[in-house]
N, C-alpha and C positions, 0 to 999 in steps of 0.2 A: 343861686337859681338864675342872675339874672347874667353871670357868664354863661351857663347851661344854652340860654335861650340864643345868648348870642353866637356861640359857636353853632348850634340848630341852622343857626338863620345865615349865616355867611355858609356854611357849607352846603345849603339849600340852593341858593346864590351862586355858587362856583360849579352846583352839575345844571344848573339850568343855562346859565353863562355858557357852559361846554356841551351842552344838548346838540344834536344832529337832526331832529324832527321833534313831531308833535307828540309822539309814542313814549318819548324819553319825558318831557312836559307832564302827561300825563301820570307816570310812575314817580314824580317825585312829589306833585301833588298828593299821590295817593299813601307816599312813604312819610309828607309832612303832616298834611290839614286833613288825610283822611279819618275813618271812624279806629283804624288802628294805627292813627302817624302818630311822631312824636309829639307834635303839639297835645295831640289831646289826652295823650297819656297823661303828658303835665299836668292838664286840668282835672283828672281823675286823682288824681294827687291831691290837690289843695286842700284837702283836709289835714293833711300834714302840717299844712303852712298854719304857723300862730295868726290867729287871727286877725290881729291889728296889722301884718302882713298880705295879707290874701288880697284886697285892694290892689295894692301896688304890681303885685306878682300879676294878676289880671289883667293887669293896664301893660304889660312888658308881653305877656302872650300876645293880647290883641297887636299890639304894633308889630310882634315878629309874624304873624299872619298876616297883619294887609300889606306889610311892606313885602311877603314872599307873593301873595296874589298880587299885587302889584307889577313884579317882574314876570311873575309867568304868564299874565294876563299881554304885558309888552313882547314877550319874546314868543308868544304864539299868532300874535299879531303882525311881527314881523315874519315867521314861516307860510302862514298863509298869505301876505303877500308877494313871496318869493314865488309858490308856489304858483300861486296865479297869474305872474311875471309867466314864470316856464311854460303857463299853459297857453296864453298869449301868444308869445314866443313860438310855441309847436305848432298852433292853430293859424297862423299868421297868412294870409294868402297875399301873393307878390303880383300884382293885375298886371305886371307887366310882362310876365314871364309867360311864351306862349303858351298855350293849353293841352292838358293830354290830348291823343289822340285816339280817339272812341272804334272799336272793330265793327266795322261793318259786317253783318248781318246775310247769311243768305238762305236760299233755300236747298235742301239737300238734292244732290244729284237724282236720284230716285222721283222727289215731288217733282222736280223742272221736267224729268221726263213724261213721265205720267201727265203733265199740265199740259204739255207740249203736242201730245199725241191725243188728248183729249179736244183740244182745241182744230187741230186736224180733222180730228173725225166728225166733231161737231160742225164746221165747216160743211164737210159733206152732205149734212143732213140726220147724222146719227143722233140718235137718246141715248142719255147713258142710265144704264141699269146694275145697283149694287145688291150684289145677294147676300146671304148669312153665309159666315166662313165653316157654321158646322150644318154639314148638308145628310142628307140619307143615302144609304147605298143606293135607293131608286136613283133619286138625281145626278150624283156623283158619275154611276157607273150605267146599271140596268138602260135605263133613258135614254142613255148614251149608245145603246147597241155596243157595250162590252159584254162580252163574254164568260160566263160563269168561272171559266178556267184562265182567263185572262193574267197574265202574269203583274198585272197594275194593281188587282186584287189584291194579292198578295202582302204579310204583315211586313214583310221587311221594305215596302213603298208607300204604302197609307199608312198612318196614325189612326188607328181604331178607339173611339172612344166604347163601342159597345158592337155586338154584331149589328145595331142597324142604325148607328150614327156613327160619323168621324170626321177628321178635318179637311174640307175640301183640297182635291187635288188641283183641281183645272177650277175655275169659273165659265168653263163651258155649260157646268151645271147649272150657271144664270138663264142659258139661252132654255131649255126646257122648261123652266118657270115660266119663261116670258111667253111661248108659243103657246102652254096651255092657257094660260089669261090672257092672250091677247089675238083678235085674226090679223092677217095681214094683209096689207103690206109690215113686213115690222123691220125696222132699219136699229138698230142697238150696239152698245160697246160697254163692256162688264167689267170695268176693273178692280182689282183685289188681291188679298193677303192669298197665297194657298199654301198646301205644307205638301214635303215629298220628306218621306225617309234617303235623303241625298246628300252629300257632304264633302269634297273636292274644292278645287280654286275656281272652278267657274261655276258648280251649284250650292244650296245652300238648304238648308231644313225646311225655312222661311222663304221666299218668295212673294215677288210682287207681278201677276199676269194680268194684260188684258184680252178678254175675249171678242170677237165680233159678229154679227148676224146680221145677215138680208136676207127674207124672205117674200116674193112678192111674184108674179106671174113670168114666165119667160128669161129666170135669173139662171145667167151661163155661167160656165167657166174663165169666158174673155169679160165680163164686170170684173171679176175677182181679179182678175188681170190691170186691165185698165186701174182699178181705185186704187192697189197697190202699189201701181205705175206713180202714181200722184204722192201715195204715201212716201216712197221711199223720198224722191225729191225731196221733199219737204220736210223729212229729219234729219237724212244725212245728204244732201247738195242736188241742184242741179240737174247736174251730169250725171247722175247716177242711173240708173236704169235695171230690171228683173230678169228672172228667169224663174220657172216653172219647174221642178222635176220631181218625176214620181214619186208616192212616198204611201203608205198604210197606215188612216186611223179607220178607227171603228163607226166613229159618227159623221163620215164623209167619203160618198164614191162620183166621180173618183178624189182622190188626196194628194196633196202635193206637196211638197218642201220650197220653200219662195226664199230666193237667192238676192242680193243686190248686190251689183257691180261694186270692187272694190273702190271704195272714196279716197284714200290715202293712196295709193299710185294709180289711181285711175283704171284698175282692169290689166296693169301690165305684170303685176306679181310681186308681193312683197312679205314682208312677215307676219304682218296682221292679217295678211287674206293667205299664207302657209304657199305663199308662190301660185297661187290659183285664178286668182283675178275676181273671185269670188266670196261673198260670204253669205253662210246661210243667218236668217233673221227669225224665221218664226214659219211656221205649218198651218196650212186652208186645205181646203177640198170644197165643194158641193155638199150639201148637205142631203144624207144617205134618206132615201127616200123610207126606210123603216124608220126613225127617229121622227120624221114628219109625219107618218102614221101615229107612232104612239102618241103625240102630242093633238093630235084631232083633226088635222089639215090634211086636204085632201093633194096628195104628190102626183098627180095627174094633173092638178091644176096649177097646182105653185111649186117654184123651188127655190132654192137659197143657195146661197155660201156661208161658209164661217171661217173665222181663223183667229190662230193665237198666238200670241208673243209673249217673251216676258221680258218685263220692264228692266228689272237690272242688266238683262243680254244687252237690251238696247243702247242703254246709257254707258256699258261698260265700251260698247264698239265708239261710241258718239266720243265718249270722253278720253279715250285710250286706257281704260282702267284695267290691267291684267290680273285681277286677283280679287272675287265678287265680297270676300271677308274686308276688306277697304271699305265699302258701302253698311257693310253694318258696322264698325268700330268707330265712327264719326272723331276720324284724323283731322282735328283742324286743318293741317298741310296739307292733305289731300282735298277735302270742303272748299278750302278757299281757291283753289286755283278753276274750281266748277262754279260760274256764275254765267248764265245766258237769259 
């Protein structure tokens, strides 16, 4: 018995000796001293043993248990503090080593333009006014002085939520909200989400528009002119300068198409203005004296302008961005080189 124990106990000794982690520790524990190791089978035995025996056999088990817990109790002491060496070791910071360098942050092309132009107009004098993106055919179109057969109507350019909601096309339909809750003078700029069934390199489903409104006594054609004149400066340079030319919406007579001098060769013709010296930016007119009727105001007393742009045209011309799908896939390479 008392070789039994000892070859037990040295071979307990030689895989814990040769263990690789704690896992191995544990499995010999559970192969020695557990409820089915060989230790205690022995001890399940000792009925065997003659009794004037059984003492001493006792006394030989306990010594080969505290001397095997003895070592695995040392050799797990020693893994966890290896391990905790390595964790040390991984963890370790070198104060002297210079520091990562953190990315800066900006804002998306889209918001700087929007901020930019909002800040513009507010200058001027304008309020801004945000409408609900799901509008009714009234305000959308009818209000608007569109026409029943109007090809804008149509499913393949609106998003119809039902015949008589859907996702606004224009935020023009801001300005109709405003005139009936509000008399004038009203000076306002509407900007917002709108959706067109559209889809090319330079339009998109989504869109971001702003709209604009003066209404007030004796409002011409040359204001609309003049604030323009100030606008264009002041997004894209200086030097820049407008032009006027005819053009057909439904809620402004007359209408016009509003040009700025090209900024990148100055007006003498390049690829970004198609050799023209021109680029168009956004659509105004006067506002159609039927529109001022349906909203309560009397077009004999007062008149307005409006106009509208969208936001990504703007920033795609500001930023040279040829492909309006860059602004929604938020390219870091492209993001980062837009910060104003």
């Amino acid at each position: 018995m008392k070789e039994k124990l000892q070859k037990i106990r040295e071979q307990a000794i030689a895989e814990i000796e040769n263990s690789e982690g704690i896992d191995k520790l544990i499995e010999v524990r559970s192969a020695v001293l557990g409820k089915k190791g060989e230790l205690t089978a022995i001890l399940k035995k000792m009925k065997e043993v003659a009794p004037e025996d059984r003492p001493k056999v006792g006394q030989w088990v306990n010594e080969t248990r505290e001397a095997i817990e003895a070592i695995l109790d040392e050799k797990k002491k020693a893994f966890e503090a290896e391990a905790l060496r390595l964790r040390y070791e991984k963890e370790k910071i070198d104060v002297t080593m210079p520091a990562e360098r953190q990315e800066k942050g900006n804002l998306h092309p889209v918001t700087q333009v929007r901020n930019q132009l909002t800040d513009i107009f507010a200058s001027m004098g304008f309020e801004i006014y945000e409408g609900t993106e799901i509008e009714t055919d009234y305000y959308n179109f009818t209000a608007l002085n569109t026409a029943k057969d109007h090809p804008a109507r149509d499913m393949q350019d609106t998003f119809y939520l039902s015949p008589e909601f859907l996702l606004r096309t224009q935020t023009s339909a801001g300005q109709i909200h405003v005139m009936e809750e509000k008399k004038p003078p009203i000076k306002i700029i509407s900007p917002g989400k709108v959706f067109r069934s559209d889809d090319d390199a330079t339009h998109s489903p989504m869109f971001t528009q702003m709209e604009g409104l003066v209404v007030d006594h004796g409002i011409t054609l040359c204001d609309l002119k003049g604030m323009l004149e100030e606008f264009a400066r002041r997004i894209f340079g200086k030097n820049v300068t407008t032009r006027l030319r005819p053009s057909y919406f439904p809620f402004t007579e007359p209408s016009v198409e509003v040009d700025v001098s090209c900024f990148q060769c100055g007006g003498k013709g390049c690829r970004l203005c198609k050799g023209t010296g021109w680029i168009e930016v956004l659509g105004a007119g006067v506002v159609n004296h039927r529109v001022l009727e349906g909203c309560g105001i009397d077009a004999e007393e007062y008149s307005g302008f409006a106009f509208g742009m969208g936001i990504e045209r703007i920033a795609m011309l500001k930023y040279g961005i040829n492909n309006i799908k860059l602004l929604f896939e938020s390219d870091l390479r492209v993001l980062k080189q837009i910060d104003d």
